[in-house]
C-alpha positions as CSV (number, residue, x, y, z in Angstrom):
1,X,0.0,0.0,0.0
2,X,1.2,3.4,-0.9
3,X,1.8,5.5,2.5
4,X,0.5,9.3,2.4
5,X,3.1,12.0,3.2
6,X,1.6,14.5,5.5
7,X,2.9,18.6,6.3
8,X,3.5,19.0,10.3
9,X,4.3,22.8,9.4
10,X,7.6,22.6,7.5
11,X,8.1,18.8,8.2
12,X,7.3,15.7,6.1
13,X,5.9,12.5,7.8
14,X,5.2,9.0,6.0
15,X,6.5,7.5,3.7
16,X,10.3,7.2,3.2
17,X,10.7,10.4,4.9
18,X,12.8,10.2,8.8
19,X,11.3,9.5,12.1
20,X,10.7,12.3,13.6
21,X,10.7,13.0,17.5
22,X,8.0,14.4,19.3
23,X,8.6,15.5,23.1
24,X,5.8,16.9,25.4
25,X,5.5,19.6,27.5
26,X,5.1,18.3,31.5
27,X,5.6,21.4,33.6
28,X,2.3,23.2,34.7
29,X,1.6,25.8,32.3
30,X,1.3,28.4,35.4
31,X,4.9,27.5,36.8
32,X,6.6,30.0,33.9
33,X,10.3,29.0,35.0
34,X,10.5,25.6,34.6
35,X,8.1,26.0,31.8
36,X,10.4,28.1,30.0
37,X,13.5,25.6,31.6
38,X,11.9,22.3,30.0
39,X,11.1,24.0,27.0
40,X,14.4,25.3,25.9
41,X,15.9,21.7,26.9
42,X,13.5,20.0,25.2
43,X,14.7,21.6,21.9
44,X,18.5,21.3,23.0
45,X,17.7,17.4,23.2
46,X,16.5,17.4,19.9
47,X,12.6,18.0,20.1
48,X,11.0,18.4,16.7
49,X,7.4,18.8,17.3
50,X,6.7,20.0,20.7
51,X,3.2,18.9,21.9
52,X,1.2,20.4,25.0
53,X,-1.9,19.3,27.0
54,X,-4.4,21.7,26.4
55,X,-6.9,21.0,29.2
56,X,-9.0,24.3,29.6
57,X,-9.5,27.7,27.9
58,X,-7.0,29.6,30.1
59,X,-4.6,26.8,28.6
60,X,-5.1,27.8,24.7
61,X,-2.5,30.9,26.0
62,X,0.1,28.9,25.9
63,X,0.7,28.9,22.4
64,X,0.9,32.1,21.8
65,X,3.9,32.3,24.3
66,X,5.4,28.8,22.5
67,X,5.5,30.6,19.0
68,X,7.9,32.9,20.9
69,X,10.0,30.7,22.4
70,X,10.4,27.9,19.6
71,X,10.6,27.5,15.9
72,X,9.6,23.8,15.6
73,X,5.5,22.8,14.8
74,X,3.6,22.5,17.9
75,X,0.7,19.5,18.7
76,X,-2.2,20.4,21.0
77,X,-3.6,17.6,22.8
78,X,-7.0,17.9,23.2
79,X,-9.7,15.5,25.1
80,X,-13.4,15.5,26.0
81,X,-14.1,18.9,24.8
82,X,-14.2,19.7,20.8
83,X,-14.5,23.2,21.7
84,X,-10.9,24.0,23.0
85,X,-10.3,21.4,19.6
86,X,-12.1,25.0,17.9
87,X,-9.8,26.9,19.9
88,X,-6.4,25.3,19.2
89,X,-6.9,25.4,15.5
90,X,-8.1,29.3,15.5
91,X,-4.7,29.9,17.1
92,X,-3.0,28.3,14.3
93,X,-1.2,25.1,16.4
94,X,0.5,22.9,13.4
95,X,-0.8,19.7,14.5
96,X,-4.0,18.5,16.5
97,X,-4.3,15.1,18.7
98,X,-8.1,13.8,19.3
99,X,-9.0,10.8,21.1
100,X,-11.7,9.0,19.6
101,X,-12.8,7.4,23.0
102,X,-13.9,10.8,24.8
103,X,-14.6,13.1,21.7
104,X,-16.2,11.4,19.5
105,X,-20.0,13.4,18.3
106,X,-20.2,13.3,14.7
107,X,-21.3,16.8,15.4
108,X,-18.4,17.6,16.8
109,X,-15.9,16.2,14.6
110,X,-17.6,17.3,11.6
111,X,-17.1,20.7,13.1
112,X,-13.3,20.1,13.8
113,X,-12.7,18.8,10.3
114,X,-14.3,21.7,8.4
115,X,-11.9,24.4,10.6
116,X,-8.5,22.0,10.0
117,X,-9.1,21.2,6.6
118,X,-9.3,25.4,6.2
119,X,-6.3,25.6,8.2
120,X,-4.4,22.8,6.6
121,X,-3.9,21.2,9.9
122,X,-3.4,17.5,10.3
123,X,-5.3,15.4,13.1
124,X,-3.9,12.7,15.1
125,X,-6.0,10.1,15.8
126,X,-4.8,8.8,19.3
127,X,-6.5,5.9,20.8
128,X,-5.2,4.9,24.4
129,X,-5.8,1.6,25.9
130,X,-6.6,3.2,29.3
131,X,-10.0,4.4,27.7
132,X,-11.3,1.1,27.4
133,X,-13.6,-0.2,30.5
134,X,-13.1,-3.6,29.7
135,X,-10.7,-5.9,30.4
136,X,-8.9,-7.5,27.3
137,X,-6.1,-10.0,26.9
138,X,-3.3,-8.2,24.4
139,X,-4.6,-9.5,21.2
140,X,-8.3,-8.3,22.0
141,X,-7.0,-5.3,23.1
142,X,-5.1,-4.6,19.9
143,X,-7.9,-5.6,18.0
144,X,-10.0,-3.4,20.1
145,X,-7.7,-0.1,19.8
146,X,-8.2,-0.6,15.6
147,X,-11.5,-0.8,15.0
148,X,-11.2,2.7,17.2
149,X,-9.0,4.0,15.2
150,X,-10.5,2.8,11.6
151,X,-14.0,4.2,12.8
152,X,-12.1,7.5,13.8
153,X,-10.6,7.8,9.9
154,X,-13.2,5.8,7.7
155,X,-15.8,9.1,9.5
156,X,-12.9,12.1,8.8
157,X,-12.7,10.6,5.1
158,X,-16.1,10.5,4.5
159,X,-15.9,14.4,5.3
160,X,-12.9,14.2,2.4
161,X,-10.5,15.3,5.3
162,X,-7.0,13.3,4.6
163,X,-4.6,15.1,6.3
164,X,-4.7,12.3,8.8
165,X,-1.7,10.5,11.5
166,X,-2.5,7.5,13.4
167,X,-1.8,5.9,17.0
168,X,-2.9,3.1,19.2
169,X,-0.9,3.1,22.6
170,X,-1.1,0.9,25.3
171,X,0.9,-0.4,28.4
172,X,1.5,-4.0,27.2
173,X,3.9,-4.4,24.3
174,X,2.3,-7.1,22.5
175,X,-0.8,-4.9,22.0
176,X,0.8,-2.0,21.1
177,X,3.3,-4.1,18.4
178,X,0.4,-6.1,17.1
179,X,-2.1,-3.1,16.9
180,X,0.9,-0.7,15.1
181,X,1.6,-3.5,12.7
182,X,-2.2,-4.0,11.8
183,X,-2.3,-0.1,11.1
184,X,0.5,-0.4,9.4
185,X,-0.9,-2.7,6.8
186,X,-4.1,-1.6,6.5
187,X,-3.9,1.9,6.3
188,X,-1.8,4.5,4.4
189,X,-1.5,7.4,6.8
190,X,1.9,8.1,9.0
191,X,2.1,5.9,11.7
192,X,2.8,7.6,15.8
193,X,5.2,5.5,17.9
194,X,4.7,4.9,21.6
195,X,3.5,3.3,24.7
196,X,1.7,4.7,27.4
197,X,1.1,4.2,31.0
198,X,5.1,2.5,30.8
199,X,5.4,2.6,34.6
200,X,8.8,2.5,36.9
201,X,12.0,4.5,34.7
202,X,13.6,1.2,34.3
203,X,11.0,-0.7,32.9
204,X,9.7,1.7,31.3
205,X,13.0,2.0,29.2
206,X,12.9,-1.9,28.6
207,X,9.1,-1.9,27.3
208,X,9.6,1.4,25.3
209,X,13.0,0.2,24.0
210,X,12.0,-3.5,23.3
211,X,8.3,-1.9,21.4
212,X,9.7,0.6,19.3
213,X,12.8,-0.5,18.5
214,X,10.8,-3.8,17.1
215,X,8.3,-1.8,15.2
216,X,11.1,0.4,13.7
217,X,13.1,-2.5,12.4
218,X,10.1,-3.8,10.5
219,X,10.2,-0.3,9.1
220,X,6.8,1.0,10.6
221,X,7.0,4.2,12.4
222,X,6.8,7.8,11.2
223,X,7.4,9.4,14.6
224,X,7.9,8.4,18.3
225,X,7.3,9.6,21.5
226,X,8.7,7.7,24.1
227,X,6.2,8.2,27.7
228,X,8.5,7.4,30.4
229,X,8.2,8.4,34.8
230,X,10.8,10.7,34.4
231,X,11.5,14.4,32.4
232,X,10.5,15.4,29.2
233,X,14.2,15.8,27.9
234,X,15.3,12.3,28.9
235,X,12.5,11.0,26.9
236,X,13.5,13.4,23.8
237,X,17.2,11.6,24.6
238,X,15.8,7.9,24.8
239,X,14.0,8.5,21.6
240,X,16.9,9.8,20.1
241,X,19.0,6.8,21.2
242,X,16.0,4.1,19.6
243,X,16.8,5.5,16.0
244,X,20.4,6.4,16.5
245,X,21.2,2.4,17.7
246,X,18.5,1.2,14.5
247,X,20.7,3.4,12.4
248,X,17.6,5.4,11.6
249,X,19.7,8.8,12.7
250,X,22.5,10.5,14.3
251,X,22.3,12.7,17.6
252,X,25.1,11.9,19.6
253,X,28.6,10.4,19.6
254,X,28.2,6.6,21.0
255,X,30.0,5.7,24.2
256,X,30.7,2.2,24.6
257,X,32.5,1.0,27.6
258,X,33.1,-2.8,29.3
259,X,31.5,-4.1,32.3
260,X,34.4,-4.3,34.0
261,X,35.8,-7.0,35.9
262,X,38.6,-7.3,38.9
263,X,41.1,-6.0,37.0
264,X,39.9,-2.5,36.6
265,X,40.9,-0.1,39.8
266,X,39.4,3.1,38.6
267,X,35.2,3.9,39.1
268,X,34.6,3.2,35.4
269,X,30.7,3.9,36.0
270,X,31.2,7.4,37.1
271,X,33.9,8.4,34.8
272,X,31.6,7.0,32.0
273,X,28.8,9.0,33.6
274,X,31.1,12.5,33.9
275,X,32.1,11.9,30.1
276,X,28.5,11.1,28.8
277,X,27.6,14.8,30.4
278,X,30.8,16.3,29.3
279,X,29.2,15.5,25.6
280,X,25.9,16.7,26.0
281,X,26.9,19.2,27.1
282,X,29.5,20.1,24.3
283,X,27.3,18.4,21.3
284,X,26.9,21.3,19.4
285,X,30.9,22.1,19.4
286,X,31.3,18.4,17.9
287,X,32.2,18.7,14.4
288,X,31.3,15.1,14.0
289,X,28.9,13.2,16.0
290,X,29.2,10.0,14.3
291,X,31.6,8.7,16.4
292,X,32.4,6.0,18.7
293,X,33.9,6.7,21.9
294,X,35.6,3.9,23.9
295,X,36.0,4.0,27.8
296,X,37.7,0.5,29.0
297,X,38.5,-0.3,32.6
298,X,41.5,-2.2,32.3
299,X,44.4,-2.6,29.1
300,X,43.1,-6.2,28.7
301,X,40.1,-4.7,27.2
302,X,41.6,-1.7,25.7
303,X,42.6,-0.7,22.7
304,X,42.1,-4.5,21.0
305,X,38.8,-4.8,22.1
306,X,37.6,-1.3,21.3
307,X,39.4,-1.3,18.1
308,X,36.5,-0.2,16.4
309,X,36.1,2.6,18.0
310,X,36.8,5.9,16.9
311,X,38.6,7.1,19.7
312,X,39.1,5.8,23.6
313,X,40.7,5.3,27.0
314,X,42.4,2.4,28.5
315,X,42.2,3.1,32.2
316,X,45.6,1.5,34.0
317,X,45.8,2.9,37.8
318,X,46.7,6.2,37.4
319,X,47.6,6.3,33.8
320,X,45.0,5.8,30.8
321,X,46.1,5.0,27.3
322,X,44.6,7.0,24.8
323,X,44.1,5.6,21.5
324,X,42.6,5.9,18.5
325,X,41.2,3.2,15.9
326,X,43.0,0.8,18.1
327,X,46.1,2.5,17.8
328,X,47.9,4.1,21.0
329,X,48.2,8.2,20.4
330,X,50.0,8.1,24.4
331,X,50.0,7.5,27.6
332,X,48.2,9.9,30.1
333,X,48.1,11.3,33.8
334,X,44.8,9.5,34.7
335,X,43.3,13.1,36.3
336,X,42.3,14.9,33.6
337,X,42.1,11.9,30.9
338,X,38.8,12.9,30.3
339,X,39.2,16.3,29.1
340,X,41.7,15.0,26.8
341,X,39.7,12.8,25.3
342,X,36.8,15.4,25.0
343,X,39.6,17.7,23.4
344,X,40.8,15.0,20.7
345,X,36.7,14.3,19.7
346,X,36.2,17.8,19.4
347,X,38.9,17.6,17.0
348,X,38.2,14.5,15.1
């Protein structure tokens, strides 16, 4: 089936186009410091279309402050009431998220369709398996989240609106696999990657990891949000890290480092912790981020072992050999080995 290409402002989504990143606003719209805080990191992580919980009509302010703060398309996320849906679209927000299980009037979305289709605005049908009342096994469940979904579009095409993005999200990754791949081969529209309701940090990063990065491979997927119990920017970062290990992008240099055994006698975890902030924090000095960047905790898994990497350190006591495509440039004072590498990737 051919796949639709659909405008998110000045961005392309479906068919062979990239995967592009979605992060969402968390901070209350009232607390203005760390609003304008998660906003700004959100971009420096990589944001691409910046989406924000519109819940009342005091909210719909927000964008006009957002259009001042950010150059990327912004997504309202509207439920239960089609008015603020109105609202959004009169503002001129780039993208609009429904949920077919709370608004759902033909009235209504007939409404809604006439104002986006003047405003060239695309609609995200999102269907969450937290709106169902019933309790389903995964397969039903998937099953279930469809026939939301194709309802949703087979109504918005019948109105000759086209200008449509799909999603079915749930908490169990078989559902949310099983229900992505049925949309995938049934309908043409871009495809919206995530899971919701992921629970603890850790797991969450397993289930989000484990869903998308299946669903990606199998080449389904024109953008991801990855919904984790922790902030907005690390999710940006985790998404970022999905495609960049799929080869489906580049954000960051790649820090690879060993486990570590008896043999090392420096605290590999923290130095690999120190350098992972060091580049962040430097990523856009980095004339090249498509590199691979080596820490090892002992010689015996230096340089040979890493020899693929693009550059490294071998940590030995208090000296660290630095090398480079498994070569040795020199031996180092281990203080300050990490700036020296820093300095050398910079360079490279």
């Amino acid at each position: 089936m051919r796949k639709k290409v659909i405008k998110v402002s000045n961005l392309k989504l479906g068919g062979k186009n990239s995967i592009v990143i979605k992060g969402m606003i968390k901070t209350s719209l009232e607390d203005n410091k760390n609003f304008l805080k998660e906003v700004k990191l959100l971009k420096q992580e990589g944001c691409q279309i910046l989406r924000v919980a519109i819940e009342k009509e005091g909210d719909l302010k927000v964008i006009d402050r957002l259009r001042k703060l950010i150059d990327i398309p912004l997504e309202a996320d509207i439920h239960f009431n089609y008015r603020l849906a109105l609202s959004a679209l009169e503002k001129g927000v780039d993208c609009l998220r429904l949920n077919p299980l709370n608004i759902y009037k033909k009235s209504h979305l007939t409404k809604i369709a006439k104002l986006a289709k003047e405003k060239s605005t695309p609609i995200r049908v999102g269907v969450n398996s937290g709106g169902f009342k019933k309790r389903m096994d995964s397969r039903e469940l998937a099953q279930a989240m469809v026939k939301k979904v194709f309802s949703y579009v087979e109504f918005l095409e019948s109105l000759n609106f086209k200008r449509i993005m799909v999603s079915a999200k749930a908490e169990s990754c078989l559902a949310t696999i099983l229900a992505n791949q049925i949309l995938y081969k049934k309908l043409p529209y871009p495809i919206h990657l995530g899971l919701t309701a992921t629970g603890p940090l850790y797991e969450g990063l397993i289930k989000s990891c484990l869903t998308l990065g299946i669903l990606i491979y199998q080449g389904i997927g024109s953008a991801i949000r990855v919904s984790l119990n922790s902030s907005s920017w690390e999710e940006v970062r985790t998404a970022g890290w999905i495609l960049q290990s799929l080869g489906k992008g580049c954000f960051y240099p790649e820090i690879i480092s060993c486990p570590t055994c008896s043999r090392c006698k420096v605290d590999l975890k923290k130095k690999v912790e120190k350098f992972k902030e060091m580049v962040y924090k430097n990523k856009d000095s980095l004339y090249n981020k498509n590199m691979k960047v080596a820490l090892m905790g002992c010689v015996v898994n230096g340089p040979g072992e890493a020899s693929t990497s693009d550059l490294g350190l071998a940590f030995a006591g208090r000296r660290a050999l630095l090398f480079k495509r498994g070569k040795i440039i020199k031996a180092i004072e281990e203080r300050g080995s990490l700036d020296t590498l820093l300095y050398f990737l910079k360079r490279s």
